[in-house]
C-alpha positions in Angstrom: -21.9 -23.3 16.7 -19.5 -24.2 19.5 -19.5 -21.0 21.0 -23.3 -20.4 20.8 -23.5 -23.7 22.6 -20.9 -22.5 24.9 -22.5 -18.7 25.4 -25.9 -20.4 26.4 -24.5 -22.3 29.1 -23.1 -19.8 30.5 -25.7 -17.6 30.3 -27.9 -20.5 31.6 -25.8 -21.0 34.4 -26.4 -17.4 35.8 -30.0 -17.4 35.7 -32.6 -17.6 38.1 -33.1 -20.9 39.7 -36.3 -22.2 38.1 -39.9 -21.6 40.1 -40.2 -25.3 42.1 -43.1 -24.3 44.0 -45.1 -25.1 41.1 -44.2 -28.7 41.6 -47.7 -30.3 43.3 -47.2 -33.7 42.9 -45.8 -35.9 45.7 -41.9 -35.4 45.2 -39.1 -38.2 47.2 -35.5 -36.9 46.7 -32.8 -39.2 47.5 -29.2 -39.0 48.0 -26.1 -39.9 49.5 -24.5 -37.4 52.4 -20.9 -38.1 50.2 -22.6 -37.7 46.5 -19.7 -35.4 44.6 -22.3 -34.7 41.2 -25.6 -33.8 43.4 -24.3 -32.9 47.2 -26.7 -33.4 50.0 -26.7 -30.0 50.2 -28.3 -29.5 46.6 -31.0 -31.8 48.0 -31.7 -30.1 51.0 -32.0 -27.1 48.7 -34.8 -29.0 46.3 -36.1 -30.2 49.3 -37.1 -26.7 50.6 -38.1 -25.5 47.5 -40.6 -28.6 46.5 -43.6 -27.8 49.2 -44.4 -31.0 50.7 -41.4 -33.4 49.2 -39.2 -35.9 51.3 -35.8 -36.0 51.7 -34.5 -39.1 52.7 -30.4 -38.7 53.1 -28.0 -42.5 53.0 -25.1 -41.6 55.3 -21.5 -42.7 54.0 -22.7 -43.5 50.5 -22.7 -41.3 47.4 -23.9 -41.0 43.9 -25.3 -44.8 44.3 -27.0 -44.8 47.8 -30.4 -45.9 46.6 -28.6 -48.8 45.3 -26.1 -49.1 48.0 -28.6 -48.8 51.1 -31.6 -50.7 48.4 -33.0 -52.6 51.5 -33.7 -49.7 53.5 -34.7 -47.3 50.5 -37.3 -50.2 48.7 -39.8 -49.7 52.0 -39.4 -46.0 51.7 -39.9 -45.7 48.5 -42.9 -48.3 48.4 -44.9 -46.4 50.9 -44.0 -43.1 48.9 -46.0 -44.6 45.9 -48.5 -46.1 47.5 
């Protein structure tokens, strides 16, 4: 079972990169410039492949810069769902 597990990871992890220009609805992406698990870079990425989405990058923060930069973020993100 282990190595089924293990096979379809693998061969999961060599696939295409999923269609995002389905994605229609409004789409915020937000991230740290020093996240190690999702790099900035990764974000840009999304952000290019999510027609109309913002990106919104924290400099010097990381996995937490939502939380971290939370006064500057709650405006941003309260005019995104309005």
């Amino acid at each position: 079972m282990l190595q089924a597990q293990l096979a379809a990871i693998e061969s999961f992890g060599r696939g295409e990169p999923s269609d995002l220009s389905v994605i229609t609805v409004p789409t915020l992406i937000a991230n740290g410039d020093n996240d190690r698990m999702v790099p900035s870079v990764l974000s840009e990425e999304l952000h290019q492949r999510i027609s109309g989405s913002e990106l919104v990058i924290y400099e010097n923060s990381g996995l937490g810069g939502v939380f971290q930069y939370h006064e500057e973020f709650v405006p941003v993100l309260t005019k995104f769902l309005a």
